[in-house]
C-alpha positions as YAML, in Angstrom:
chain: A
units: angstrom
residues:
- id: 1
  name: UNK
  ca: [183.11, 283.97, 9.16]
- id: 2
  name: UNK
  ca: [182.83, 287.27, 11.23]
- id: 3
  name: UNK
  ca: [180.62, 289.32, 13.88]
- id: 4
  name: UNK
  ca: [179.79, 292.68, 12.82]
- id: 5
  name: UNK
  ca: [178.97, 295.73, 15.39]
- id: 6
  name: UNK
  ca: [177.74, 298.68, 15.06]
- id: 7
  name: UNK
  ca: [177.67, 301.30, 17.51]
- id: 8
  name: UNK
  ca: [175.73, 304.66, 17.15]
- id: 9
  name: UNK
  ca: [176.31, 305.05, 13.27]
- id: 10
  name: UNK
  ca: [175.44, 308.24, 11.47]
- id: 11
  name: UNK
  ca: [175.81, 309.10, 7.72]
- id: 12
  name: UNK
  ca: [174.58, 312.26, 6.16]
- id: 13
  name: UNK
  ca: [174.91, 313.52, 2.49]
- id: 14
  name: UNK
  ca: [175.09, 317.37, 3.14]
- id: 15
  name: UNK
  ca: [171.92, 318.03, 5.38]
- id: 16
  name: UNK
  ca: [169.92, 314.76, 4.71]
- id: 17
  name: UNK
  ca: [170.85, 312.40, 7.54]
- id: 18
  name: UNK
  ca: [171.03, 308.78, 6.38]
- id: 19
  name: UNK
  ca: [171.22, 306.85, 9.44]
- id: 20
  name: UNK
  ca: [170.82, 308.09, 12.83]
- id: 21
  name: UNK
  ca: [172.63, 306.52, 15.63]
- id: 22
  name: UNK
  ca: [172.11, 302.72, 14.42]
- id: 23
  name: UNK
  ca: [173.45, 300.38, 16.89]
- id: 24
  name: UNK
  ca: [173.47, 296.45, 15.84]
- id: 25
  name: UNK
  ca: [174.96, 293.58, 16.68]
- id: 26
  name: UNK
  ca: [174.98, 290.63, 14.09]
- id: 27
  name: UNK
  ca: [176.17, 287.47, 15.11]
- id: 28
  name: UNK
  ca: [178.55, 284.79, 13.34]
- id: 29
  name: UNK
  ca: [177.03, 283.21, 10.60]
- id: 30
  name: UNK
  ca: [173.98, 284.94, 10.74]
- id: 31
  name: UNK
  ca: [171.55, 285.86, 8.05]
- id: 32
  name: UNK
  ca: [170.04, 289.05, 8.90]
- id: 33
  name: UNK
  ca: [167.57, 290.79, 6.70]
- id: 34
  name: UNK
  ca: [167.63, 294.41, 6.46]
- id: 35
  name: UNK
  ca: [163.35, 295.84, 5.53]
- id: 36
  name: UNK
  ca: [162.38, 298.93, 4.66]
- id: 37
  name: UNK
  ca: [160.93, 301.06, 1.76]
- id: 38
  name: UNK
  ca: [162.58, 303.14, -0.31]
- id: 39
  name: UNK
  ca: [164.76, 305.68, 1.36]
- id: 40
  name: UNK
  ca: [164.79, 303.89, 4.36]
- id: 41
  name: UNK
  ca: [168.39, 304.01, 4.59]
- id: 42
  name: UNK
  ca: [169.08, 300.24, 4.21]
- id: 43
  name: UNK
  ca: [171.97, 301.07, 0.84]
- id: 44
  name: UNK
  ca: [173.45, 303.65, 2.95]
- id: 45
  name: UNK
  ca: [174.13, 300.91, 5.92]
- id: 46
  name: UNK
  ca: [175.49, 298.77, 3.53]
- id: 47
  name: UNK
  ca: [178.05, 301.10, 2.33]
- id: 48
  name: UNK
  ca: [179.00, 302.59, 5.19]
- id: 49
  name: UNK
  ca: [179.94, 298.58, 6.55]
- id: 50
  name: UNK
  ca: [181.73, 297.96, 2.84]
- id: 51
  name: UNK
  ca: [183.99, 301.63, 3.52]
- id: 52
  name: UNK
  ca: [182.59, 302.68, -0.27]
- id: 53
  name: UNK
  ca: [180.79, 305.78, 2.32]
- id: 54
  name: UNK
  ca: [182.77, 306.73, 5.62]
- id: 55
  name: UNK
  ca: [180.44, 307.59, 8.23]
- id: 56
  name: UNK
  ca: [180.02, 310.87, 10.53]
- id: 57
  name: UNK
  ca: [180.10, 309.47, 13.70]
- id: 58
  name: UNK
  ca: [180.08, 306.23, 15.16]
- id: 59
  name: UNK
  ca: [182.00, 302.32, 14.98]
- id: 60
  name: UNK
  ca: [182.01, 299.65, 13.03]
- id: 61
  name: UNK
  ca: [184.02, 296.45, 14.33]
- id: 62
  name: UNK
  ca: [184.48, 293.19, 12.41]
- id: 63
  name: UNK
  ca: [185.22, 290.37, 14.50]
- id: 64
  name: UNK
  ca: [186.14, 293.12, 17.44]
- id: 65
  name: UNK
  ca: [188.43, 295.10, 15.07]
- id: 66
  name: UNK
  ca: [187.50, 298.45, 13.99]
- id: 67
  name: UNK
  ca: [186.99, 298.74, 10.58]
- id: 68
  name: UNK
  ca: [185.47, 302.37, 9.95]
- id: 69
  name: UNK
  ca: [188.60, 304.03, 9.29]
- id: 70
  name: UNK
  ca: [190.45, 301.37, 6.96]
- id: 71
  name: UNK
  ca: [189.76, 301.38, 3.24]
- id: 72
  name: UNK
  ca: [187.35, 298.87, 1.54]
- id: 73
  name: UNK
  ca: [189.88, 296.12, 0.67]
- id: 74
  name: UNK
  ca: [191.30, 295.78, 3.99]
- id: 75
  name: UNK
  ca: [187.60, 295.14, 5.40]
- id: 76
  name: UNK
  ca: [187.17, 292.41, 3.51]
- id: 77
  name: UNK
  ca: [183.97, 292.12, 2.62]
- id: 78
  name: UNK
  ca: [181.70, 291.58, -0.10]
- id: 79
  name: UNK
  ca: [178.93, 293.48, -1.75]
- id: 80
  name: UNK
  ca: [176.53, 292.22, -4.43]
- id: 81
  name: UNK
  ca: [174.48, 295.50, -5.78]
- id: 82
  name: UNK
  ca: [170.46, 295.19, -7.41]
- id: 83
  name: UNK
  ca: [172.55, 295.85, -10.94]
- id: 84
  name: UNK
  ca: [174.83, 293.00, -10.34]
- id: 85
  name: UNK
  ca: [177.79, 295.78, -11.17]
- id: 86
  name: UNK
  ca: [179.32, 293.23, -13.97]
- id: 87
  name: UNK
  ca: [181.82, 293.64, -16.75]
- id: 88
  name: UNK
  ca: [179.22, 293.40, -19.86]
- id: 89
  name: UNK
  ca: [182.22, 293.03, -22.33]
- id: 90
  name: UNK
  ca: [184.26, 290.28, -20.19]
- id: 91
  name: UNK
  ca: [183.24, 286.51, -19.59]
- id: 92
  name: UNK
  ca: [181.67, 285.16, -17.14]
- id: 93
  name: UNK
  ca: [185.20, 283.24, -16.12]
- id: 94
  name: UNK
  ca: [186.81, 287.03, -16.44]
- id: 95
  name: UNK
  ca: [183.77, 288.47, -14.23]
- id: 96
  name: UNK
  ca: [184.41, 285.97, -11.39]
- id: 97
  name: UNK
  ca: [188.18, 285.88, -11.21]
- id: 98
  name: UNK
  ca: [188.52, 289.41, -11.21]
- id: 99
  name: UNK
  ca: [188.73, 290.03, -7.40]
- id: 100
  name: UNK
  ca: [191.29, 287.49, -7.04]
- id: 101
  name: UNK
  ca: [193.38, 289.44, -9.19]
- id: 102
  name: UNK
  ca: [193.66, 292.01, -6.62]
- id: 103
  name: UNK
  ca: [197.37, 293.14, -5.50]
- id: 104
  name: UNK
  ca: [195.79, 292.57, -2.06]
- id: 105
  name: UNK
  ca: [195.43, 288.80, -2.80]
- id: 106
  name: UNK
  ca: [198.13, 287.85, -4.85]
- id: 107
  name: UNK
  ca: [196.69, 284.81, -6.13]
- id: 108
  name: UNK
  ca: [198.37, 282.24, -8.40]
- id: 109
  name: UNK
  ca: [196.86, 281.49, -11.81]
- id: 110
  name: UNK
  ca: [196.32, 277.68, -10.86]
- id: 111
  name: UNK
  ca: [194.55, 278.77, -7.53]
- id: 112
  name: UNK
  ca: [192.67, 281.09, -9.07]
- id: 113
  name: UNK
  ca: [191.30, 278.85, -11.93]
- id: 114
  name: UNK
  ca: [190.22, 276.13, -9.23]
- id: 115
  name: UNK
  ca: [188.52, 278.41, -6.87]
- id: 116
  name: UNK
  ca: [186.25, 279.88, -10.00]
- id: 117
  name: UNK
  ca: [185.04, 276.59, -11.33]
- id: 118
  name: UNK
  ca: [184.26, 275.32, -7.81]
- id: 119
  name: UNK
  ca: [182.16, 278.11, -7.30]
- id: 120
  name: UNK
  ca: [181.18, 278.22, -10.79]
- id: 121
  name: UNK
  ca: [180.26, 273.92, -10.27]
- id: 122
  name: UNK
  ca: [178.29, 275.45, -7.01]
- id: 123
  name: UNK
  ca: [176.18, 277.87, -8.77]
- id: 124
  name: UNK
  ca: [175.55, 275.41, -11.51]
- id: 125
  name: UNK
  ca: [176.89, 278.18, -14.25]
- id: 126
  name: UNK
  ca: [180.36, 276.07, -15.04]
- id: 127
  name: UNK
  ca: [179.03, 275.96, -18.49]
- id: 128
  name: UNK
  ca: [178.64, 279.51, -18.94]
- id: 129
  name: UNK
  ca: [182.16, 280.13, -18.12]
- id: 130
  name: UNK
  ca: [183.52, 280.96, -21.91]
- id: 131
  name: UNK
  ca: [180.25, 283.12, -22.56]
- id: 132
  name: UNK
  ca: [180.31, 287.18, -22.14]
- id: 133
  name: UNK
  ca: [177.88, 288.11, -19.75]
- id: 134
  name: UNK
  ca: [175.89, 290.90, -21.79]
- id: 135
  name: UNK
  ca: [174.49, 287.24, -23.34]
- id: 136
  name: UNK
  ca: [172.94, 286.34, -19.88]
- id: 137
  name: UNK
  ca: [169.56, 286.37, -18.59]
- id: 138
  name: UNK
  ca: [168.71, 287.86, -15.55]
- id: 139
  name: UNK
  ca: [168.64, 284.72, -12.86]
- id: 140
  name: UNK
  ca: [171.83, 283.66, -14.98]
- id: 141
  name: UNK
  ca: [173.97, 287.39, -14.22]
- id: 142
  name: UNK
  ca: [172.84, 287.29, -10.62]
- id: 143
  name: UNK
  ca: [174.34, 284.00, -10.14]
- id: 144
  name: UNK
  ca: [177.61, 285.47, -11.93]
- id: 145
  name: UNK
  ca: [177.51, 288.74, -9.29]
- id: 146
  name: UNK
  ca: [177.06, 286.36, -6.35]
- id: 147
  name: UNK
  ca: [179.89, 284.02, -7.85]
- id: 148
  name: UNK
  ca: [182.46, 286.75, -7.92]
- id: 149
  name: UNK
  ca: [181.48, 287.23, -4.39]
- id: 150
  name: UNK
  ca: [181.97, 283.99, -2.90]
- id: 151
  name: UNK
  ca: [185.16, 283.22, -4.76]
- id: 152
  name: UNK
  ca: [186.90, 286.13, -2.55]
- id: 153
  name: UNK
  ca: [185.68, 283.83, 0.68]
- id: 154
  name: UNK
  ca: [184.78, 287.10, 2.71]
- id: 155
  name: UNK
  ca: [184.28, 287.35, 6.12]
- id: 156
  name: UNK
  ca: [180.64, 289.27, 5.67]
- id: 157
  name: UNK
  ca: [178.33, 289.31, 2.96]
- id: 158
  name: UNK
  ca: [176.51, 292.25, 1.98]
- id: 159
  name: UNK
  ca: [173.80, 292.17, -0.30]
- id: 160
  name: UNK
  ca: [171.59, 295.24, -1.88]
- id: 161
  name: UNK
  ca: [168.40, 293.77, -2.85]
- id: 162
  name: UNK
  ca: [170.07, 291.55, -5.48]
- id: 163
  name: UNK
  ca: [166.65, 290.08, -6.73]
- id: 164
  name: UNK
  ca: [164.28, 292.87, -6.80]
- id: 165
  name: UNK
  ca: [164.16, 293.39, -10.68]
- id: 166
  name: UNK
  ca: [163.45, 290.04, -11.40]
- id: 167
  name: UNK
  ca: [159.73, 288.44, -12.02]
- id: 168
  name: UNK
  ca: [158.04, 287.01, -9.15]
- id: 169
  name: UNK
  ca: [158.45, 283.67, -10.02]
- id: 170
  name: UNK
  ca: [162.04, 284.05, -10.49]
- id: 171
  name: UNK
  ca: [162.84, 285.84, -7.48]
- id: 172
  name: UNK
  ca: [160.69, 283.34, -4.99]
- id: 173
  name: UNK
  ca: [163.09, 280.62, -6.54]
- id: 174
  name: UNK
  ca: [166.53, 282.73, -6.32]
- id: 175
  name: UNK
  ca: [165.87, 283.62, -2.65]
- id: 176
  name: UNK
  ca: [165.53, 279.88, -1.85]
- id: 177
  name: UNK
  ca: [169.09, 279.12, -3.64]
- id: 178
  name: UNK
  ca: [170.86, 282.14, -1.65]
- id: 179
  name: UNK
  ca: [169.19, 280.98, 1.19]
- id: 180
  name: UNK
  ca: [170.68, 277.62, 1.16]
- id: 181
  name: UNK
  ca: [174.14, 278.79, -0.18]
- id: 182
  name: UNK
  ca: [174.60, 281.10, 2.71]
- id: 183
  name: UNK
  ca: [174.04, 278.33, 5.11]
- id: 184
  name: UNK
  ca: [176.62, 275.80, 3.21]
- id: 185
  name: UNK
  ca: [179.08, 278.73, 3.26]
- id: 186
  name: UNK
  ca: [178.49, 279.91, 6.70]
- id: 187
  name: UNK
  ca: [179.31, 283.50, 5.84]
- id: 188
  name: UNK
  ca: [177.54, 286.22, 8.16]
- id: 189
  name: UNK
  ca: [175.40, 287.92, 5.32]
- id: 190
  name: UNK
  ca: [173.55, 291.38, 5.48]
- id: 191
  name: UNK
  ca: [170.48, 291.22, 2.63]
- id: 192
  name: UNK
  ca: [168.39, 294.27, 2.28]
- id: 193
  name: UNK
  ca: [165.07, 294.15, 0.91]
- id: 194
  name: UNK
  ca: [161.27, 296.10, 0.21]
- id: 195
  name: UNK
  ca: [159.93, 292.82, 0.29]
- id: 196
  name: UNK
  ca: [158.04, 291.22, 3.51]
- id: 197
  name: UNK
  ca: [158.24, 288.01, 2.12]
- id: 198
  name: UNK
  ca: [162.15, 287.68, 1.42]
- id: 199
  name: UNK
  ca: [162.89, 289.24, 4.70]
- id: 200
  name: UNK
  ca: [161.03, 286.75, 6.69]
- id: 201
  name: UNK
  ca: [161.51, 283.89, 4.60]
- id: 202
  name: UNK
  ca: [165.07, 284.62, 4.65]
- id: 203
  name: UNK
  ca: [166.49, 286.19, 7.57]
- id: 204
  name: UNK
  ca: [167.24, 284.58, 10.91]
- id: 205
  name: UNK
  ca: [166.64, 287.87, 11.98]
- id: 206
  name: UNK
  ca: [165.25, 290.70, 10.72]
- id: 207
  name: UNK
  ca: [165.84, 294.31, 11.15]
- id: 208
  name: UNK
  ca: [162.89, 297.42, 10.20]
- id: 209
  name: UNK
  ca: [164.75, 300.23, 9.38]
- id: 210
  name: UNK
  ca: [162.87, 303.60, 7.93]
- id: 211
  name: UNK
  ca: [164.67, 307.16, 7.98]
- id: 212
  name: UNK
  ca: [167.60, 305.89, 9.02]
- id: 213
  name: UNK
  ca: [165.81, 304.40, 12.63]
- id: 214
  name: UNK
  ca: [166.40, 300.92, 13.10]
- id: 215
  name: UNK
  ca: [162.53, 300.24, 14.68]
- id: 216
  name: UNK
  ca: [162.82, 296.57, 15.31]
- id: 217
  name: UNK
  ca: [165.21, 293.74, 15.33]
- id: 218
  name: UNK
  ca: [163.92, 290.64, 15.67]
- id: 219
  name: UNK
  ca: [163.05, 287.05, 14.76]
- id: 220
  name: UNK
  ca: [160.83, 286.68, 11.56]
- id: 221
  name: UNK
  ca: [157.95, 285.47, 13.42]
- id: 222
  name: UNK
  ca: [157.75, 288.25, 16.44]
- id: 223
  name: UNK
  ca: [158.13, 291.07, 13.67]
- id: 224
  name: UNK
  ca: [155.01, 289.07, 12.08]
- id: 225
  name: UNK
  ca: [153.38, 289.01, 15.63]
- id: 226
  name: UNK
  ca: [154.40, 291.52, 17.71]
- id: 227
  name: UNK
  ca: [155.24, 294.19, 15.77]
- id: 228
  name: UNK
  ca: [156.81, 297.39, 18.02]
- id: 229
  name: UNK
  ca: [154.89, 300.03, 16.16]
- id: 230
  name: UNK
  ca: [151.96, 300.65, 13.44]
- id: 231
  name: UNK
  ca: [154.36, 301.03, 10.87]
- id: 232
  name: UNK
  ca: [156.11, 297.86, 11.41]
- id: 233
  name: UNK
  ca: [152.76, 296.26, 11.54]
- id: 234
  name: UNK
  ca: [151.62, 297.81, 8.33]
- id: 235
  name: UNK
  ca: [154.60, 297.01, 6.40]
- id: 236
  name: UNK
  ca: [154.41, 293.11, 7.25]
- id: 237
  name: UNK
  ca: [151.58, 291.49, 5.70]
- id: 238
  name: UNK
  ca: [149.75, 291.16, 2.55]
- id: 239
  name: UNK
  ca: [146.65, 292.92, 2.42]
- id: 240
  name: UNK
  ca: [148.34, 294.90, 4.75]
- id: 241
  name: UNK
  ca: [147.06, 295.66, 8.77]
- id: 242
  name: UNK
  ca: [144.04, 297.33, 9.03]
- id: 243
  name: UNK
  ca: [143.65, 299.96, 11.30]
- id: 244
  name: UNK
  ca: [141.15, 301.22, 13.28]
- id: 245
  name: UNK
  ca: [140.94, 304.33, 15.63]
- id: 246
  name: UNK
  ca: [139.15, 302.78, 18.38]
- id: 247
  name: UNK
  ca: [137.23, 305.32, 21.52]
- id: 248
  name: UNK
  ca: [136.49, 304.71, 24.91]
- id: 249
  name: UNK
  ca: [132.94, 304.78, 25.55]
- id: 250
  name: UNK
  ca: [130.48, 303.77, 28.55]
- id: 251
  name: UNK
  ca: [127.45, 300.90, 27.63]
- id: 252
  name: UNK
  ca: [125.20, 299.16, 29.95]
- id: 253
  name: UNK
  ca: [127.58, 296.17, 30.09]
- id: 254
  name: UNK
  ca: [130.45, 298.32, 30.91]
- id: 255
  name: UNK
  ca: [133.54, 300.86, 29.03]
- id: 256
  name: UNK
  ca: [133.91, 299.00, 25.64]
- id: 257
  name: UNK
  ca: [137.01, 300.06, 23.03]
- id: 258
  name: UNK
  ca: [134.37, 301.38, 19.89]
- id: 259
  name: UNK
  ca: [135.13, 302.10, 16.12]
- id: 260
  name: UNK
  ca: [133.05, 302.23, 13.24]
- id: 261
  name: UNK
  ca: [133.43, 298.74, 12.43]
- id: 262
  name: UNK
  ca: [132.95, 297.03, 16.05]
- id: 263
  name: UNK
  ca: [133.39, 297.43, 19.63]
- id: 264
  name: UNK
  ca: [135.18, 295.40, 21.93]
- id: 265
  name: UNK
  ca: [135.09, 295.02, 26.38]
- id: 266
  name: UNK
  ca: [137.96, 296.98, 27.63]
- id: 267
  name: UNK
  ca: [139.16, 294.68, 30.66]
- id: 268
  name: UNK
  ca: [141.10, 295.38, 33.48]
- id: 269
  name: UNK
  ca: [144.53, 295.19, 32.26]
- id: 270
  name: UNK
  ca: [143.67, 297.58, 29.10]
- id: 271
  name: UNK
  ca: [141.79, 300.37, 31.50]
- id: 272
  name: UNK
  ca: [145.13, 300.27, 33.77]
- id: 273
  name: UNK
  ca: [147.43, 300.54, 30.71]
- id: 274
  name: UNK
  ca: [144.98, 303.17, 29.06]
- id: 275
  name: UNK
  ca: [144.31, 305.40, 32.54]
- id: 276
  name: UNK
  ca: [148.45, 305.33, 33.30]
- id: 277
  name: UNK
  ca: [148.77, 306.82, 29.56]
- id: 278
  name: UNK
  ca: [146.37, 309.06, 30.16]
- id: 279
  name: UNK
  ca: [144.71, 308.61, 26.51]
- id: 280
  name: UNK
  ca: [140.73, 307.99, 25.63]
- id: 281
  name: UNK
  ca: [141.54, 305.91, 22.32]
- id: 282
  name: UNK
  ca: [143.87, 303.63, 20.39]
- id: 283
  name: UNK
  ca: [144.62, 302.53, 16.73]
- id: 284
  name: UNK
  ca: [144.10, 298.90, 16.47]
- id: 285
  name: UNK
  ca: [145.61, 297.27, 14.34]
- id: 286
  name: UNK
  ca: [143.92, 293.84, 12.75]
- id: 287
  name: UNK
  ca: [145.63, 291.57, 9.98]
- id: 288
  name: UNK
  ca: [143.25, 290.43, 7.43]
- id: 289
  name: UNK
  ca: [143.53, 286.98, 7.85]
- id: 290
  name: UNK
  ca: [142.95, 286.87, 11.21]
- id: 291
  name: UNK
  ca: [139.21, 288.36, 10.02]
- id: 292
  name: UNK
  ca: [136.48, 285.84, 10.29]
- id: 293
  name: UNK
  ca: [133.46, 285.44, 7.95]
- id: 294
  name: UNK
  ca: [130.22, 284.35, 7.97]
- id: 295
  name: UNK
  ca: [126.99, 284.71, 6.00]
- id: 296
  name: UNK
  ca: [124.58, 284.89, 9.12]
- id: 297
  name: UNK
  ca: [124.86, 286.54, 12.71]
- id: 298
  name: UNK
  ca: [126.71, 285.01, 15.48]
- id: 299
  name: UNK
  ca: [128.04, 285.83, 19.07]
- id: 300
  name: UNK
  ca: [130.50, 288.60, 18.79]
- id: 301
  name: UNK
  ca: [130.30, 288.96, 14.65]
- id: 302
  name: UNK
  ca: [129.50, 292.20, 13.09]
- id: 303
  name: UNK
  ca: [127.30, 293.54, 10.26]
- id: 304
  name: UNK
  ca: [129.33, 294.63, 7.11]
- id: 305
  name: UNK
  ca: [129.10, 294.85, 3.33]
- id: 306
  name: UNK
  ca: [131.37, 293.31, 1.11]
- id: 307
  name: UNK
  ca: [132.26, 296.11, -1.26]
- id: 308
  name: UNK
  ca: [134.86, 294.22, -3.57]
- id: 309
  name: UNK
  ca: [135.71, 291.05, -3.98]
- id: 310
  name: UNK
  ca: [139.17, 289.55, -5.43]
- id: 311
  name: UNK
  ca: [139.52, 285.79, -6.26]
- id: 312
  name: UNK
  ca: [143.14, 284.93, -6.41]
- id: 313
  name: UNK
  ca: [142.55, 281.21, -6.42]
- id: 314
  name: UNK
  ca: [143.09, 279.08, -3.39]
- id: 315
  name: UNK
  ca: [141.99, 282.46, -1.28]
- id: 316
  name: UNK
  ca: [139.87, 285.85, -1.53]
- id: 317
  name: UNK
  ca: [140.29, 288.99, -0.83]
- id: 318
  name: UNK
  ca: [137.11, 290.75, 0.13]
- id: 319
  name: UNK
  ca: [137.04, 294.70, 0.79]
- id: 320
  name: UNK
  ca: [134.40, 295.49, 3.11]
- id: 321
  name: UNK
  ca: [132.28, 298.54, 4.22]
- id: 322
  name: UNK
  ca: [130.62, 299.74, 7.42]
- id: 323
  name: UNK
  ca: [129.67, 302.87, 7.86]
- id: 324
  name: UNK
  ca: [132.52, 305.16, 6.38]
- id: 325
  name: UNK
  ca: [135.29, 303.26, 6.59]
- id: 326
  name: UNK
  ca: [136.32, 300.11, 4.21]
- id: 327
  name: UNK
  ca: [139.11, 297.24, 5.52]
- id: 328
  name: UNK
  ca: [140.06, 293.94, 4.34]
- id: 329
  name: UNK
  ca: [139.98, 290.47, 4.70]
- id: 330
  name: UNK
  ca: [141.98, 287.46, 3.46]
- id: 331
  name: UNK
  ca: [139.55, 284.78, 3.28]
- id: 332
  name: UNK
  ca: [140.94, 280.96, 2.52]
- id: 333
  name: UNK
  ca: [137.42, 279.37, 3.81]
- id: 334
  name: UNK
  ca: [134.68, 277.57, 1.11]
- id: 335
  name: UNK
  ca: [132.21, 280.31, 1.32]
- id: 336
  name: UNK
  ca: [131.23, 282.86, -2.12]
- id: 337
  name: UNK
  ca: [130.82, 286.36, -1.95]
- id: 338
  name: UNK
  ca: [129.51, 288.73, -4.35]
- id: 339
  name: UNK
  ca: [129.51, 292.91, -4.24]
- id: 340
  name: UNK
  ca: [127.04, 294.18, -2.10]
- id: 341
  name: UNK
  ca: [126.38, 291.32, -0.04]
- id: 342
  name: UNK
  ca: [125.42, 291.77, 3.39]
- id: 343
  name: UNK
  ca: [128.04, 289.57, 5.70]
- id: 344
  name: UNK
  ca: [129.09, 289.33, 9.47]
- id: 345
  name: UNK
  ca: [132.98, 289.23, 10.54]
- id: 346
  name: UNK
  ca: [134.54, 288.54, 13.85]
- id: 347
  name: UNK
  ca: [137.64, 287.94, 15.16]
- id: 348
  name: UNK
  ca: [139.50, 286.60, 18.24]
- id: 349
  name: UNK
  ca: [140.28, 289.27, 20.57]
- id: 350
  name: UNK
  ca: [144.08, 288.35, 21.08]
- id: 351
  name: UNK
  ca: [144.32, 288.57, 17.60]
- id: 352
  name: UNK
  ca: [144.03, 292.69, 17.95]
- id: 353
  name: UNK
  ca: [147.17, 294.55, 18.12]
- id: 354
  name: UNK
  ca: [147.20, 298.07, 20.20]
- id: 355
  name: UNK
  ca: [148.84, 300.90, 19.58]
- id: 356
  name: UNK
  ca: [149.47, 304.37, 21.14]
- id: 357
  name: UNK
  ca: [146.81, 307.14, 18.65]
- id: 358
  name: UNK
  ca: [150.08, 309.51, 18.78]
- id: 359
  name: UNK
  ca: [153.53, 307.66, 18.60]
- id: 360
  name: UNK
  ca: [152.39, 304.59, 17.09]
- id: 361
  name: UNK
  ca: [153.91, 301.96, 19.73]
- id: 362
  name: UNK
  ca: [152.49, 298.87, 20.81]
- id: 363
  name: UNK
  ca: [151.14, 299.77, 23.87]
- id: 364
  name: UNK
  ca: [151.33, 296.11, 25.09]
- id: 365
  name: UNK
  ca: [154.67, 295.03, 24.54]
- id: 366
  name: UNK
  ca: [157.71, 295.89, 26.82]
- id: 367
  name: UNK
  ca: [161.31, 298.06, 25.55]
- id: 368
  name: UNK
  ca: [163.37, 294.67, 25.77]
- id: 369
  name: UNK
  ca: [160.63, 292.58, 23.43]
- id: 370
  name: UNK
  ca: [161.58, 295.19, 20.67]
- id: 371
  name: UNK
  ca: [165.22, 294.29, 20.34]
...
């Protein structure tokens, strides 16, 4: 088991910059989730920890030892790749012992045999040991790629969204095995992933990273609630946040926060925040399940139409329309829609997230909640 730190890490291929100053700090043990889309950056971290890139500026220490200037096998760690990176035309015994054969382990045959079919026993695949691995399904190879990984008893894991070809069903079952293998092996792990869901489900903590920014670090839960930013917000969640561009604007009752969907009382904390930022409107951000329906009016609903509806079993997902703008709602309750129903929403107000109309950050939460 290790630490890993990383301090103000840059990698650029030519003129695209990869990572921009990422500083990080994972702790012994841990299982920290790496989310982002595509291009975000998160393979390019990985590699640049495993030495298969070398970085432009920056550190990397393992366990307080600088690492970024030694070659891979002296960093030892271990990387597991989305293609698994197997041997097609070797067995799956061949596949697993072949990091042990390394001149930099110099491993007898005996040892070498016992540590495989432990591991092999682990990942219940012992009786796949004699077959080649082009005759392998999918869950069966990924078990093989993470099996030639724990054999080599690393210091850090690194894993490149190893799961994200498989089916859904698959995948929400393999996440819950490497889940529960990284916490009987204790091995600080780095997992990278597109997916909400496996980063939160997975991670003890979980780092946003897009364009080579880390935006957040946090645990699973304050990413969920108190996201830094509108894009962390809008990447988290499923429908994801709806936003709303929300004005300032004077009533009999007093200034009120207005969109096209519904208005809300600015109160004093908001107009002090607001007046010191010097701006006349927000985007506010919403999740659609914390939308609340009903089929006639109450206090502090709203008139919409339900445009679409989705039934997806246990819940719906209803699209609704008010005035020009459409947003969503994840609805779990006993009540039936149908298109073109008239319906009222509501929500409570500390379920409303604020953020800044130009750079996107939470205007409510402080620089030392974001880390």
């Amino acid at each position: 088991m290790a630490s890993l730190t990383l301090k103000n890490v840059w990698k650029k291929y030519g003129k695209v910059v990869a990572l921009k100053g990422v500083n990080c700090e994972v702790k012994d043990g841990e299982l920290l989730t790496i989310l982002g889309p595509s291009g975000a950056g998160k393979t390019s971290l990985l590699q640049t920890i495993a030495g298969v890139e070398e970085i432009a500026a920056g550190e990397i220490y393992i366990d307080k030892q600088r690492v970024d200037q030694l070659p891979p096998p002296e960093r030892d760690v271990a990387m597991v790749f989305e293609t698994y990176a197997l041997y097609p035309n070797k067995t799956v015994y061949q596949n697993m012992a072949f990091p042990l054969h390394s001149p930099f382990r110099k491993l007898p045959k005996d040892e070498i045999d016992q540590k495989v079919k432990e591991i092999a026993q682990l990942l219940q695949i012992d009786w796949l040991l004699d077959r080649n691995v082009a005759q392998l399904s999918g869950g069966q190879r990924q078990r093989v790629a993470l099996g030639r990984m724990l054999v080599r008893n690393p210091k850090i894991f690194l894993m490149d969204e190893p799961i994200a070809h498989l089916d859904a069903k698959l995948r929400h079952r393999l996440r819950g095995e490497l889940k529960n293998i990284q916490r009987k092996f204790g091995i600080t792990t780095l997992y990278t992933t597109h997916d909400y869901r496996e980063a939160l489900g997975m991670g003890d903590r979980v780092i946003v990273l897009n364009q080579g920014n880390i935006l957040q670090v946090a645990e699973p839960e304050k990413i969920f609630n108190f996201p830094k930013n509108d894009f962390v917000g809008g990447l988290v969640g499923d429908p994801p946040m709806n936003f709303f561009i929300s004005y300032l604007t004077s009533t009999s009752s007093g200034i009120v926060l207005r969109n096209e969907a519904f208005e809300i009382p600015l109160d004093q904390k908001m107009t002090e925040i607001m007046n010191n930022l010097k701006i006349d409107h927000l985007k506010i951000g919403l999740r659609p399940s914390d939308i609340l329906m009903s089929m006639t009016p109450n206090k502090n609903y709203f008139p919409a139409e339900i445009y679409v509806v989705e039934p997806l079993g246990m819940i719906q997902i209803l699209t609704l329309a008010q005035q020009k703008i459409k947003f969503q709602v994840k609805y779990s309750g006993s009540l039936n829609f149908e298109m073109g129903q008239k319906v009222y929403f509501g929500f409570q107000p500390n379920k409303l997230h604020y953020f800044h109309p130009t750079t996107g950050v939470n205007i409510l939460l402080k620089e030392e909640e974001f880390f």
